[in-house]
MITI-463701 format. One record per residue (C-alpha): residue number from 1; x, y, z. Coordinates in pm, whole numbers. Layout:
# MITI-463701
<nr:NUM | c1:X | c2:Y | c3:Z>
...
***
This chain:
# MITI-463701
<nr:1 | c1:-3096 | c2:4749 | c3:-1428>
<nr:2 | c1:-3391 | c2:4933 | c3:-1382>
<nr:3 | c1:-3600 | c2:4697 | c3:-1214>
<nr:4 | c1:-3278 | c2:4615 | c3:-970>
<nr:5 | c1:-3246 | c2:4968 | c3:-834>
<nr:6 | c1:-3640 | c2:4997 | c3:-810>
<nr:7 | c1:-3615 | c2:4699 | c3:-558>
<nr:8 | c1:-3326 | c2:4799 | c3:-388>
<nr:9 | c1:-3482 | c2:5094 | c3:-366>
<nr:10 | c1:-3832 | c2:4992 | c3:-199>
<nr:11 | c1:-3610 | c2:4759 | c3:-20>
<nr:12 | c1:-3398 | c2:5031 | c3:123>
<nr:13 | c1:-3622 | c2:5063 | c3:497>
<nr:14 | c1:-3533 | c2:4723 | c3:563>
<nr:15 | c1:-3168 | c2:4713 | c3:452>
<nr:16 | c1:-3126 | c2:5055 | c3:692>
<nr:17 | c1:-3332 | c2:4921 | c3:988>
<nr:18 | c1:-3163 | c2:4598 | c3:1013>
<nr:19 | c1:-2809 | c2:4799 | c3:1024>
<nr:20 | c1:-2964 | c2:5033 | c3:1310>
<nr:21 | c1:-3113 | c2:4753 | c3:1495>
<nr:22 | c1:-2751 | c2:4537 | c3:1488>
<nr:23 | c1:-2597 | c2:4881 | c3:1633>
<nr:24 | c1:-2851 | c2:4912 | c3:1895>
<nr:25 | c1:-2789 | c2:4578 | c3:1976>
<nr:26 | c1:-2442 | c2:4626 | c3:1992>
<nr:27 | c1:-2352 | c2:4393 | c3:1720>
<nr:28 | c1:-2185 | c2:4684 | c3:1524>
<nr:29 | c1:-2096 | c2:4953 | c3:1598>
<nr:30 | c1:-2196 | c2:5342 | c3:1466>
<nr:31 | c1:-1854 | c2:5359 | c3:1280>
<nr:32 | c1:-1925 | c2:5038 | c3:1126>
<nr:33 | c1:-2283 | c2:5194 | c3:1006>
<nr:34 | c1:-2098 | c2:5490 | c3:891>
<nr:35 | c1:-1891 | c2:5251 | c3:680>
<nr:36 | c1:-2169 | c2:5084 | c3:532>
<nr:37 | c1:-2321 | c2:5436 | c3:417>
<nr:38 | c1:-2009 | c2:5482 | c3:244>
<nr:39 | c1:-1870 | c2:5695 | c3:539>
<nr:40 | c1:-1504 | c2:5653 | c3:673>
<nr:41 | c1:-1145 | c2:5787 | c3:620>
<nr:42 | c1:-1040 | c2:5941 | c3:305>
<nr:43 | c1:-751 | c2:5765 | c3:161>
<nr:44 | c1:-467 | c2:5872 | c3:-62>
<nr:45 | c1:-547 | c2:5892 | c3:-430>
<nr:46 | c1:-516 | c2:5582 | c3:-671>
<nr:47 | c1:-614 | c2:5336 | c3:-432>
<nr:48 | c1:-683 | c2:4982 | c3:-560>
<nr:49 | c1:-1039 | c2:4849 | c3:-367>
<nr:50 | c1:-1064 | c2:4473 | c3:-338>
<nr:51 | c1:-1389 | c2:4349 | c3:-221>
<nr:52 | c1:-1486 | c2:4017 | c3:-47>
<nr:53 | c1:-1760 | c2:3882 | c3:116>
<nr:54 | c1:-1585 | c2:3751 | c3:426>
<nr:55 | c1:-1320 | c2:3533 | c3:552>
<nr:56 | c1:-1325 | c2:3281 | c3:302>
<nr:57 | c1:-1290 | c2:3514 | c3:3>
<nr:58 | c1:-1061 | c2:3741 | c3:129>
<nr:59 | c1:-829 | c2:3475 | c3:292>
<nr:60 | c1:-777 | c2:3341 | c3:-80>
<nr:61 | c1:-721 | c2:3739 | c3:-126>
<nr:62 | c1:-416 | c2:3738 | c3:101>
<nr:63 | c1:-126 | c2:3629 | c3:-133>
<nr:64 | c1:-288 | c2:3842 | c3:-413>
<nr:65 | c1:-299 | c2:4149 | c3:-170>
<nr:66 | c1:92 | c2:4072 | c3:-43>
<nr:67 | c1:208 | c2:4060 | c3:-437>
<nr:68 | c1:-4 | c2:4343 | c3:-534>
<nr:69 | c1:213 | c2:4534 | c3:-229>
<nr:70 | c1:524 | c2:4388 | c3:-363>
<nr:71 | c1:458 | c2:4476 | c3:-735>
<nr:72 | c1:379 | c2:4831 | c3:-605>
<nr:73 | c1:544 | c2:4914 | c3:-263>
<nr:74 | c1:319 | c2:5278 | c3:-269>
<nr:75 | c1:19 | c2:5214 | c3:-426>
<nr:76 | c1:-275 | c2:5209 | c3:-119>
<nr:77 | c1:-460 | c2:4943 | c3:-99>
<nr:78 | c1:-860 | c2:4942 | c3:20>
<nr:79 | c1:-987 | c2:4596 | c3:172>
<nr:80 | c1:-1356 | c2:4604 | c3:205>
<nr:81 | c1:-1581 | c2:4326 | c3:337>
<nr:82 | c1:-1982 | c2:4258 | c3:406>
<nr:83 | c1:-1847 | c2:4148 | c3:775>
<nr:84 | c1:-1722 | c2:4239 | c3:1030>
<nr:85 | c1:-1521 | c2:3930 | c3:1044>
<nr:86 | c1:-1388 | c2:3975 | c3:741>
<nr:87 | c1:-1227 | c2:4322 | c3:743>
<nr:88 | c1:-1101 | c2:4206 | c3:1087>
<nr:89 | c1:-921 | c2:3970 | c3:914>
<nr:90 | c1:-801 | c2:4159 | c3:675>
<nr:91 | c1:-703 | c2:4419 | c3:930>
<nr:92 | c1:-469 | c2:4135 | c3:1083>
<nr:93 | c1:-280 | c2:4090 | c3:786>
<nr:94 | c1:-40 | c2:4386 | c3:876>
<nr:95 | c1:32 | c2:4488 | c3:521>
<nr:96 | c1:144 | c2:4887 | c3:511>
<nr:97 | c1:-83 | c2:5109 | c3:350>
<nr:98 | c1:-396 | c2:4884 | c3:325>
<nr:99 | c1:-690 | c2:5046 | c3:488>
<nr:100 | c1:-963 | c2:4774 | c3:589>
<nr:101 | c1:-1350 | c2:4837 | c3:584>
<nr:102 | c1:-1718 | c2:4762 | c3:529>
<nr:103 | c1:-1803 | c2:4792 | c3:217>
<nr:104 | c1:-2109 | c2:5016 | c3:108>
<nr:105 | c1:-2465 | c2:4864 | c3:54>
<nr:106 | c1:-2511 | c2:4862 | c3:-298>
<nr:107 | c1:-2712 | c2:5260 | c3:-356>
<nr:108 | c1:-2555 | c2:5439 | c3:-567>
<nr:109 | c1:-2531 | c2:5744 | c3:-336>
<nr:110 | c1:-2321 | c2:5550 | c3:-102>
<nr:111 | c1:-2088 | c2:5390 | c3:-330>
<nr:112 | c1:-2054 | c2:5759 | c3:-454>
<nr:113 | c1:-2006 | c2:5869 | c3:-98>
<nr:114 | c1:-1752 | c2:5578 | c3:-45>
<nr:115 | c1:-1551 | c2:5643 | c3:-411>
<nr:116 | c1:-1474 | c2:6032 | c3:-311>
<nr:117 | c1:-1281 | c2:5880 | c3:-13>
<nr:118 | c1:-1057 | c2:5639 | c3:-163>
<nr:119 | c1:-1066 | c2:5795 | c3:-550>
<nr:120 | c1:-1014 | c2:5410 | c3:-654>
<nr:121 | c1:-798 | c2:5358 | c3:-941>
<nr:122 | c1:-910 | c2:4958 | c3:-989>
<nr:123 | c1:-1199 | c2:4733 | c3:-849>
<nr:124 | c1:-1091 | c2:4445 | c3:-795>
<nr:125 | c1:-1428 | c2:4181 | c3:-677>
<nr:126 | c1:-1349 | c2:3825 | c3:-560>
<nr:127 | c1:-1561 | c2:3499 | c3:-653>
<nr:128 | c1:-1935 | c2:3573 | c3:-704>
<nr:129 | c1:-1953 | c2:3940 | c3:-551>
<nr:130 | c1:-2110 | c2:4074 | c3:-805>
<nr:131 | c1:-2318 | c2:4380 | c3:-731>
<nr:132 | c1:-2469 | c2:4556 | c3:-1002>
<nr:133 | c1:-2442 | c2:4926 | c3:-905>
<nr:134 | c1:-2078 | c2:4877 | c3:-731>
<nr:135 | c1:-1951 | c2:4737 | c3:-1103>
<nr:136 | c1:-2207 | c2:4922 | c3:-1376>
<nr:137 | c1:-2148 | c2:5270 | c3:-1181>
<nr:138 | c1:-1766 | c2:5218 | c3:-1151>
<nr:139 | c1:-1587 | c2:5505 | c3:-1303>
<nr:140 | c1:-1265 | c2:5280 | c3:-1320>
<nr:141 | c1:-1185 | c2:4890 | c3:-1473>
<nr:142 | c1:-1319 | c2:4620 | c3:-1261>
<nr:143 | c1:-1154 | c2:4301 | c3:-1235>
<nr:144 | c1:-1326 | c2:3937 | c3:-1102>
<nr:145 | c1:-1089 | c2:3709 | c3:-909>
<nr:146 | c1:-1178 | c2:3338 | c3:-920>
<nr:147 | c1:-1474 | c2:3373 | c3:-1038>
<nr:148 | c1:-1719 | c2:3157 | c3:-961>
<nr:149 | c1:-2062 | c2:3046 | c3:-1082>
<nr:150 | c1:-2284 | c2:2732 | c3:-1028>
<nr:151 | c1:-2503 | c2:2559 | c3:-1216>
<nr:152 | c1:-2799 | c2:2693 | c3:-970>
<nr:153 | c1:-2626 | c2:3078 | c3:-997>
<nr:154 | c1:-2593 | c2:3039 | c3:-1377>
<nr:155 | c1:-3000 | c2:2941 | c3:-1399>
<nr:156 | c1:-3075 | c2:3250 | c3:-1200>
<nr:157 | c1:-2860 | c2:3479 | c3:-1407>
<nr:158 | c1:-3004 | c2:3327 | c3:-1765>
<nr:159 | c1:-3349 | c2:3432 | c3:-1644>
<nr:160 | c1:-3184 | c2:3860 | c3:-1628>
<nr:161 | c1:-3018 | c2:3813 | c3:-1966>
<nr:162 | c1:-3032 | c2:4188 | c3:-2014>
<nr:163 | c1:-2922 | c2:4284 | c3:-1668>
<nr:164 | c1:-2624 | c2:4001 | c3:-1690>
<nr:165 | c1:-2512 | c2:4131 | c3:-2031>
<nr:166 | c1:-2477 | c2:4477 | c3:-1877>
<nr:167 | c1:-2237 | c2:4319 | c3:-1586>
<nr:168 | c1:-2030 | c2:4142 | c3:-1844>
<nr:169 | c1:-1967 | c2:4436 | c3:-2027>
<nr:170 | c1:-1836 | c2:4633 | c3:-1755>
<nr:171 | c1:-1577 | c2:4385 | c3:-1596>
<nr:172 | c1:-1279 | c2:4468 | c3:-1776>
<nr:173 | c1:-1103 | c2:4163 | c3:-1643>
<nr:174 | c1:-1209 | c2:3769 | c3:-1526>
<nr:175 | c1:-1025 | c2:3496 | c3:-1404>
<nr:176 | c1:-1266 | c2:3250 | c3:-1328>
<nr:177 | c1:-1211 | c2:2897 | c3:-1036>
<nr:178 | c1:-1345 | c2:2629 | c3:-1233>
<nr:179 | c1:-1381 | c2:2546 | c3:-1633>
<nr:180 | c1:-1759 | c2:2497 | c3:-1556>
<nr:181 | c1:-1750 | c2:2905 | c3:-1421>
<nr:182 | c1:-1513 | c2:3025 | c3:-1709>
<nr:183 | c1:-1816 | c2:2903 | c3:-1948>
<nr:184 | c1:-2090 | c2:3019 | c3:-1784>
<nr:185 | c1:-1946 | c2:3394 | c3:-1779>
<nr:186 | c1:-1864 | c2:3318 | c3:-2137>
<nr:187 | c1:-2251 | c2:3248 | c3:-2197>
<nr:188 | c1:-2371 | c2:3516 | c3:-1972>
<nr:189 | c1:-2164 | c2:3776 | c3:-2194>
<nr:190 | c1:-1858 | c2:3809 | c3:-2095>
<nr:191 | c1:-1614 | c2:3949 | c3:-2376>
<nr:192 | c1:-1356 | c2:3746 | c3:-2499>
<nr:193 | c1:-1092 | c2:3990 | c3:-2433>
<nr:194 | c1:-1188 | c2:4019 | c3:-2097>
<nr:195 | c1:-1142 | c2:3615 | c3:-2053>
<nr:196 | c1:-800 | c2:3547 | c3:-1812>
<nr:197 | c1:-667 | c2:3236 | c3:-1672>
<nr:198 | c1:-908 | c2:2974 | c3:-1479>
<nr:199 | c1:-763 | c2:2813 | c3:-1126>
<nr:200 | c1:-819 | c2:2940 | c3:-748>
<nr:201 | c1:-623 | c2:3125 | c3:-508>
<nr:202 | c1:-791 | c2:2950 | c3:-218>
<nr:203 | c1:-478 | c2:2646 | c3:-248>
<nr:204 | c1:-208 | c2:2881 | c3:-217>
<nr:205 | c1:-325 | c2:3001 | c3:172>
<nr:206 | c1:-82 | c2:3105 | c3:395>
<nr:207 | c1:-206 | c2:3025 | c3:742>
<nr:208 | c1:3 | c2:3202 | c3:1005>
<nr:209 | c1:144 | c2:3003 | c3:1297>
<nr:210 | c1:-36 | c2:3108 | c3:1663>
<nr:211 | c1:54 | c2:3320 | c3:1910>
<nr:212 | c1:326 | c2:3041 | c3:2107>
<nr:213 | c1:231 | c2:3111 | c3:2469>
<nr:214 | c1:-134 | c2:3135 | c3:2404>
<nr:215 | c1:-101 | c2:2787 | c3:2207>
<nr:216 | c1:163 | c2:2607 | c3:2442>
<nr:217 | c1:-140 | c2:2656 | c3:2689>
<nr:218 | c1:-439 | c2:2545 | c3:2576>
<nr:219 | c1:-235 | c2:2235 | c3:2454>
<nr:220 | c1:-222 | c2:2145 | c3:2755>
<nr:221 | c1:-614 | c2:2118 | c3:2799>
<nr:222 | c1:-681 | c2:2020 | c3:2470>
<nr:223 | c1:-451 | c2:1709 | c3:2323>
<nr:224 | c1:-430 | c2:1763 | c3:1926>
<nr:225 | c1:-514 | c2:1316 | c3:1946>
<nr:226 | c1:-841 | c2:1387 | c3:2161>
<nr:227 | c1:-944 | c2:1739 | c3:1992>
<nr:228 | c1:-1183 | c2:1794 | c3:1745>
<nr:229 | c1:-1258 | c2:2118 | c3:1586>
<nr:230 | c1:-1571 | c2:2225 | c3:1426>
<nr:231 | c1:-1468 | c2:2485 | c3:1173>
<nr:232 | c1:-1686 | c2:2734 | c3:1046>
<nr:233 | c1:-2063 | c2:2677 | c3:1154>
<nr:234 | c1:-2395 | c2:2811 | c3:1022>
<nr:235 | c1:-2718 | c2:2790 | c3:1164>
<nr:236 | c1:-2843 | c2:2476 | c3:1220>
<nr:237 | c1:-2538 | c2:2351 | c3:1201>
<nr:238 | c1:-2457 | c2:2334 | c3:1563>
<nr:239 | c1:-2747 | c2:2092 | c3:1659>
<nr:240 | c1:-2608 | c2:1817 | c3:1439>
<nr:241 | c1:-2242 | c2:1841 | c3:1561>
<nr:242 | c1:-2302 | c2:1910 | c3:1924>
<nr:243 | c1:-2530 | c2:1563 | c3:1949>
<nr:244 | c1:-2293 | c2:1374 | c3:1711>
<nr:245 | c1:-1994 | c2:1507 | c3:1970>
<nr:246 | c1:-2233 | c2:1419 | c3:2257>
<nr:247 | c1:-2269 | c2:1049 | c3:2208>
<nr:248 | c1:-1936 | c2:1031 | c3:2064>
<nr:249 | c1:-1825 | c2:1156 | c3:2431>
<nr:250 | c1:-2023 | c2:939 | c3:2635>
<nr:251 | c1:-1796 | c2:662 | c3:2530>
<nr:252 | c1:-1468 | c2:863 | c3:2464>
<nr:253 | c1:-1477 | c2:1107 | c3:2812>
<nr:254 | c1:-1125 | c2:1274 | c3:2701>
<nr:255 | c1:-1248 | c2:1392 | c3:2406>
<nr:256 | c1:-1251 | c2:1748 | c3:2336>
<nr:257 | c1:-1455 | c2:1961 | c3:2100>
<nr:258 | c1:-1335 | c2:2358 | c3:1982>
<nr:259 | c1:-1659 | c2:2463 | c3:1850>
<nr:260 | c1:-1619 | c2:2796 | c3:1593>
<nr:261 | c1:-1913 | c2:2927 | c3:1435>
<nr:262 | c1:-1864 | c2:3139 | c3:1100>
<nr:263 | c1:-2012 | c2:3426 | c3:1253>
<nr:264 | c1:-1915 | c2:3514 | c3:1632>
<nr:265 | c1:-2205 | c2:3751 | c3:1678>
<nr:266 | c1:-2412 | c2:3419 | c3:1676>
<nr:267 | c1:-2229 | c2:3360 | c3:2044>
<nr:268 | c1:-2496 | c2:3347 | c3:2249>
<nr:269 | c1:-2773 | c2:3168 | c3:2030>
<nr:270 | c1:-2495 | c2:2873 | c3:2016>
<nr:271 | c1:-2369 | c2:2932 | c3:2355>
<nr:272 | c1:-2712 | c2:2790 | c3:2480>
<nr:273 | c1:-2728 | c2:2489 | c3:2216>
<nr:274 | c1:-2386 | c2:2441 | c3:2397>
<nr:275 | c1:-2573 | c2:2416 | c3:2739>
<nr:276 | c1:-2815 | c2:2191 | c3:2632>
<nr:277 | c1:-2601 | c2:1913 | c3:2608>
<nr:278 | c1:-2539 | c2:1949 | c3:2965>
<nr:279 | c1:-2116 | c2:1919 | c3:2864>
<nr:280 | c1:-1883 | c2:2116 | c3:3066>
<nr:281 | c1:-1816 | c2:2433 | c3:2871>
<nr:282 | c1:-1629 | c2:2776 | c3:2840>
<nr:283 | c1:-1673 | c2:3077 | c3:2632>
<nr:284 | c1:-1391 | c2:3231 | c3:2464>
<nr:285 | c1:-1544 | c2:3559 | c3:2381>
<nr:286 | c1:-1656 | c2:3573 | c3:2780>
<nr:287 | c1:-1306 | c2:3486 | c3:2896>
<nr:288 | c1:-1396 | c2:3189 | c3:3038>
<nr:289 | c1:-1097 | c2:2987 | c3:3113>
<nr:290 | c1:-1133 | c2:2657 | c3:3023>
<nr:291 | c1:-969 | c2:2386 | c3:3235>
<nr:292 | c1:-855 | c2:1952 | c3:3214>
<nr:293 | c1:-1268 | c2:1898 | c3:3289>
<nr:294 | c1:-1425 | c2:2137 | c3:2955>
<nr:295 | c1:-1534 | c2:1886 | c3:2695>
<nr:296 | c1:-1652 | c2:2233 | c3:2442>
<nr:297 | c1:-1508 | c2:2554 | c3:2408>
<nr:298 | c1:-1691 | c2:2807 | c3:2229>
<nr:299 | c1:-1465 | c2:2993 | c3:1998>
<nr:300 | c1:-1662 | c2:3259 | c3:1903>
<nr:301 | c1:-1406 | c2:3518 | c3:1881>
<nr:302 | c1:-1251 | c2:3679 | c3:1588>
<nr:303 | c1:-917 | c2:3659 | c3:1394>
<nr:304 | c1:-792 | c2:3303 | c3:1566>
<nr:305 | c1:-893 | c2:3022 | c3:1323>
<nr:306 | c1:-504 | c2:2974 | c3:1304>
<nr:307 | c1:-491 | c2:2840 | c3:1663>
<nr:308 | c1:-797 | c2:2631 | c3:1646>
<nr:309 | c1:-659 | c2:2441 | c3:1336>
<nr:310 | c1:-330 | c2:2417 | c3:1478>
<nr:311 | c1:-455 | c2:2269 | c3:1798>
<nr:312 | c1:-681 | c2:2015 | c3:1678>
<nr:313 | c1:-613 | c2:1667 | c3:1522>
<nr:314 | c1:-959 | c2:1663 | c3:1387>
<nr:315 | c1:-1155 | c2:1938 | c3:1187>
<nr:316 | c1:-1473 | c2:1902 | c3:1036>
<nr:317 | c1:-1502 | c2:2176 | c3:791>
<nr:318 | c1:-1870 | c2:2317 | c3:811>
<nr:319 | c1:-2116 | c2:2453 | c3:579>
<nr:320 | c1:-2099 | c2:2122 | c3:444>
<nr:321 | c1:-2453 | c2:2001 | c3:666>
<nr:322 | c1:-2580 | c2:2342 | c3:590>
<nr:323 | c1:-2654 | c2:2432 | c3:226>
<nr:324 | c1:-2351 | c2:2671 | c3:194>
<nr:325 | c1:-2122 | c2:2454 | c3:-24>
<nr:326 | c1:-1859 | c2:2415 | c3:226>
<nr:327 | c1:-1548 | c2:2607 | c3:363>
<nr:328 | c1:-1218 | c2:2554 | c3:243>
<nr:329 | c1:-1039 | c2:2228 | c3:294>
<nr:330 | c1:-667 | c2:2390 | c3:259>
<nr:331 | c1:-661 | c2:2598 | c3:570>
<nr:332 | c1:-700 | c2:2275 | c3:830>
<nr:333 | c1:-448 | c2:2065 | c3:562>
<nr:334 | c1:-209 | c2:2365 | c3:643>
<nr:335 | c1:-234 | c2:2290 | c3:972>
<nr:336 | c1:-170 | c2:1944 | c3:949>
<nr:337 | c1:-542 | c2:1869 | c3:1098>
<nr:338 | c1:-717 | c2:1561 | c3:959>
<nr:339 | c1:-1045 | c2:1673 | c3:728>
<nr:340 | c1:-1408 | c2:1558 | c3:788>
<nr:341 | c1:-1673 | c2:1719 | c3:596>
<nr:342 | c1:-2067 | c2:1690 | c3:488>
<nr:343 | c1:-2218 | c2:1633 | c3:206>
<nr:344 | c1:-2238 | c2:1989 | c3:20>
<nr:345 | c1:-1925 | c2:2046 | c3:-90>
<nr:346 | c1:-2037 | c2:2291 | c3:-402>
<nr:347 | c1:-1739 | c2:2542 | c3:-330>
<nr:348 | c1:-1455 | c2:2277 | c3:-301>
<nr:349 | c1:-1565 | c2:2057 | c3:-549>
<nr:350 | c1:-1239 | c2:1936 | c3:-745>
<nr:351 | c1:-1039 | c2:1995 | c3:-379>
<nr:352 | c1:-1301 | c2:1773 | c3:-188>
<nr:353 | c1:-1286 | c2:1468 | c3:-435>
<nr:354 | c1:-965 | c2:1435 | c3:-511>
<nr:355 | c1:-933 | c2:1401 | c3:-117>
<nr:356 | c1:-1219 | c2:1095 | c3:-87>
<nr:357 | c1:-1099 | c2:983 | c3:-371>
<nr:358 | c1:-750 | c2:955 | c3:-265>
<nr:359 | c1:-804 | c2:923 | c3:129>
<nr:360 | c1:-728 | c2:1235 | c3:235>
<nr:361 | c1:-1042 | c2:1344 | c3:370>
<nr:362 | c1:-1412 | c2:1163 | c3:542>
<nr:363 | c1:-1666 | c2:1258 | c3:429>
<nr:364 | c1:-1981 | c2:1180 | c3:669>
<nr:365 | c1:-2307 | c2:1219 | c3:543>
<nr:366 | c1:-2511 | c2:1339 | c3:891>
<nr:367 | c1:-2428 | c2:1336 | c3:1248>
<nr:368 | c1:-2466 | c2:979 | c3:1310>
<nr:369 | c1:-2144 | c2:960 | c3:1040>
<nr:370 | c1:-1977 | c2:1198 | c3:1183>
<nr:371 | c1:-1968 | c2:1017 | c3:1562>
<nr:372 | c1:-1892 | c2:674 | c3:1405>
<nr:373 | c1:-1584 | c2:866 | c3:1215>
<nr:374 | c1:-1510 | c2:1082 | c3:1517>
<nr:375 | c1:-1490 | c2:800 | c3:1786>
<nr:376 | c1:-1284 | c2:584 | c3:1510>
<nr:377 | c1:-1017 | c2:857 | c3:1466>
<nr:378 | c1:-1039 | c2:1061 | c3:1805>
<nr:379 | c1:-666 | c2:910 | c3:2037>
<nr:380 | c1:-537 | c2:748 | c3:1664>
<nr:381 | c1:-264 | c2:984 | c3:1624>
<nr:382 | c1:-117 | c2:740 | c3:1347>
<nr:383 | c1:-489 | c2:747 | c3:1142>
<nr:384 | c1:-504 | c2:1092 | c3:1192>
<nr:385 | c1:-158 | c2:1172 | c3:1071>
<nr:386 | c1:-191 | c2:957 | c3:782>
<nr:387 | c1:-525 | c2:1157 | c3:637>
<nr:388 | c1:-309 | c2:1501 | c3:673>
<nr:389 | c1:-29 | c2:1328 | c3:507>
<nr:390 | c1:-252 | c2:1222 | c3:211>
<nr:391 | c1:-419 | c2:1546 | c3:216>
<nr:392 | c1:-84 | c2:1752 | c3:165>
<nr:393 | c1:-11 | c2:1581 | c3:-119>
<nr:394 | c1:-324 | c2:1565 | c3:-308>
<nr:395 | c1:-392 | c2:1936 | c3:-232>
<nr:396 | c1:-14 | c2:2003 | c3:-352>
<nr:397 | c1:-85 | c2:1856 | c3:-679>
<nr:398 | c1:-355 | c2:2122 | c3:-726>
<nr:399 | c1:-166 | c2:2437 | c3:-601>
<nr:400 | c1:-151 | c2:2627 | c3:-905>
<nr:401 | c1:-208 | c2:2994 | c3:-663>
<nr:402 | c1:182 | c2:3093 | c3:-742>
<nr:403 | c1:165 | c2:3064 | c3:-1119>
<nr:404 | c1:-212 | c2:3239 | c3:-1152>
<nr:405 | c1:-89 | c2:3511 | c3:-899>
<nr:406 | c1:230 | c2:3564 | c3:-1130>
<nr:407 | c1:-17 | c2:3566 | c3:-1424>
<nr:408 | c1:-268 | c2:3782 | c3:-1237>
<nr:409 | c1:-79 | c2:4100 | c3:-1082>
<nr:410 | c1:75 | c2:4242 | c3:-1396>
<nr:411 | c1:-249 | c2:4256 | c3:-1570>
<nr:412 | c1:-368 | c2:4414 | c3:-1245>
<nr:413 | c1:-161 | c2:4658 | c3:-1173>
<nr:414 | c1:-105 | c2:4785 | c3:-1539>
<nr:415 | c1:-500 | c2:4873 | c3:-1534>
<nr:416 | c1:-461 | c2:5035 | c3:-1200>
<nr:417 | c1:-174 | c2:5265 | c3:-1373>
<nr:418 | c1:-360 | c2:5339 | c3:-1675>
<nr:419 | c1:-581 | c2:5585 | c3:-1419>
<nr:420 | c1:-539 | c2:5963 | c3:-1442>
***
């Protein structure tokens, strides 16, 4: 523990400049700096803090959040997120009481700064957020939701057995995604007691229907046959599916592409791999309408993924070219939208191949794949119908989000009211 705060300590100039120099950029904003120096609103007393990453972790969050609410009506509720993305989502949700922000870097003077405004009464961390200081400083129980930990994670861990002992110790509470994660916890140090349930909240999502007008329009630009969507990009990322869409276009001229990176503060660096192709384009964060003629529209807004899944036939769930172990597969089955995906599929595993396995997904293994499946599918309402068909019931069969979040929230809550 020693030799983490020493590092985060000489690395502290860096972590600070980089949040200036994304203000003075405009990228954030000086409230969102305050935020991230532990700065913000004070909140009532007793507050339960969840933390996520971003969109994907606290998306799986949602139903947990919306039972926690139900189980108790007055408790507050903090949301914090690395993102700004992600506490915009979670500001969407609506849910009374909940007060959504960046979380603090990880100095101890900040998550001090950031405790005295919310006087937590639970931590509650999802998947692999685990931050030494935010969980070995916590003055109350901290609980891990769907937990998880690879094989590569695991490795890294084994080589800070002391420092990984200490983190095990203080979490109070795990329910880990996967039987491979549940063991390597176990191995890491994680008390028996402390041991819950194993499964994922990521199967139970709730994905909200669109705003009708806005939807009803664009419809008529983009046909859900002829309209692929590109969920979810990283960097380098882009490159592959705008030249797999390209050559799939050349011979398909009505289809469509809804491009969506993961982060929309990336806008304009994929805004001008956009104009390369030389495709007719619009911008959504610019306003740019796009009309019968746009072959890509830029999504690179904030809070809509609902209407990009509902309008398009095809998805191809990113972070599956890119080495981030792919996005969730559950969100575009919601929305009826037939799955493609890459190769890495780390975070999905089980979900991923019990859809090849069963037909309920392609999975293309570079951007050549991708066109050949995209030209095959794109206008074949029937094909594309039947992969969401096989992909609700496969994904169905692994729902097991209502009976872990009925398992879950008592435990939770009954540690949040054991508090002073």
């Amino acid at each position: 523990m020693l030799l983490y705060r020493l590092l985060l300590t000489l690395l502290s100039p860096v972590l600070l400049a980089g949040a200036l120099l994304r203000v003075l950029r405009g990228r954030e904003t000086w409230t969102d700096l305050s935020q991230r120096l532990g700065g913000g609103a004070t909140t009532a007393p007793g507050a339960i803090w969840l933390h996520g990453a971003s969109n994907g972790e606290l998306a799986s969050a949602r139903t947990l959040v919306a039972a926690l609410r139900a189980a108790d009506p007055d408790a507050p509720l903090v949301v914090t997120a690395n993102t700004v993305t992600g506490r915009a989502l979670a500001e969407g949700w609506g849910v009374p009481k909940l007060t959504a922000r960046l979380a603090p870097f990880d100095f101890r003077w900040s998550l001090a700064r950031f405790r005295r405004r919310i006087r937590p009464s639970l931590l509650i961390v999802m998947e692999n957020e685990l931050w030494p200081n935010r969980i070995v400083t916590s003055p109350v129980p901290v609980a891990c939701i769907g937990g998880r930990m690879s094989a590569r994670s695991f490795g890294t861990w084994q080589r800070l057995p002391r420092l990984a002992a200490l983190l095990m110790r203080r979490i109070a509470f795990l329910s880990a995604q996967d039987p491979q994660s549940a063991r390597h916890f176990a191995e890491l140090g994680l008390p028996a007691k402390a041991q819950g349930p194993t499964g994922t909240l990521k199967s139970g999502v709730d994905l909200p229907q669109p705003d009708s007008e806005i939807f009803a329009a664009l419809a008529l630009l983009f046909p859900r046959a002829e309209t692929l969507l590109v969920a979810s990009t990283h960097e380098g990322e882009e490159r592959i599916v705008l030249d797999a869409f390209a050559k799939a276009h050349r011979g398909r001229p009505a289809l469509k592409m809804i491009l969506a990176p993961r982060h929309p503060a990336r806008g304009d660096e994929v805004a001008a791999l956009v104009a390369a192709t030389g495709l007719p384009s619009a911008r959504r964060s610019k306003e740019e309408a796009p009309d019968n003629g746009t072959a890509v529209y830029l999504a690179d807004t904030l809070g809509e993924m609902p209407l990009w899944y509902h309008l398009a036939g095809l998805t191809f769930v990113a972070g599956s070219f890119a080495p981030k172990g792919g996005h969730t597969p559950f969100e575009p089955a919601a929305a009826r939208s037939a799955i493609l995906h890459g190769p890495d599929i780390a975070n999905f595993r089980a979900a991923y191949t019990a859809l090849d396995d069963g037909g309920g997904a392609v999975m293309v293994a570079d951007g050549p794949a991708l066109t050949e499946a995209v030209t095959r599918l794109a206008g074949d309402m029937a094909a594309q119908t039947t992969l969401a068909d096989r992909a609700d019931t496969i994904l169905a069969a692994q729902d097991d989000s209502a009976t872990l979040i009925a398992t879950l929230v008592p435990r939770l809550v009954s540690f949040a009211r054991q508090q002073p």
